[in-house]
C-alpha positions, 0 to 999 in steps of 0.5 A, spaced: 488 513 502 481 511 504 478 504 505 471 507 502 476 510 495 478 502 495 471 499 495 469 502 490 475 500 485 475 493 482 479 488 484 484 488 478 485 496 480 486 493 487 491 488 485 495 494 480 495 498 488 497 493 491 503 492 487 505 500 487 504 500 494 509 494 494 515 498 489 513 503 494 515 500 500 521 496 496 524 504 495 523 507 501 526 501 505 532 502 500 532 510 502 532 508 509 538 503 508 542 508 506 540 513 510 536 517 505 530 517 508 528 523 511 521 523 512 520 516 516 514 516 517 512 515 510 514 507 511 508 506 517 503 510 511 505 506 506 505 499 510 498 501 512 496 502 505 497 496 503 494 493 510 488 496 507 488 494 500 490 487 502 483 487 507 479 490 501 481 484 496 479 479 501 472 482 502 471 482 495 473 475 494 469 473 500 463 475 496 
């Protein structure tokens, strides 16, 4: 995910992401907690994702 995709979204859409990238996240904690997780990059991926978005909602909120 790029941060000039999420500029261009609203700030509902932005919420929306935000709460699939958290479920996400939840899963693949799960996954690595026992032991399912193969692919553990997917976690800083999916961490830096919500980094974004969160930095996204801030910037439309202070305009």
């Amino acid at each position: 995910m790029k941060a000039s995709d999420l500029r261009g979204k609203e700030p509902a859409e932005l919420q929306k992401e935000l709460e699939a990238l958290l479920r996400a996240q939840f899963g693949l904690r799960m996954q690595l907690a026992t032991q399912q997780l193969t692919n553990t990059s997917q976690l800083k991926k999916v961490r830096r994702d919500i980094a974004r978005v969160r930095t996204m909602m801030k910037e439309k909120s202070a305009k």
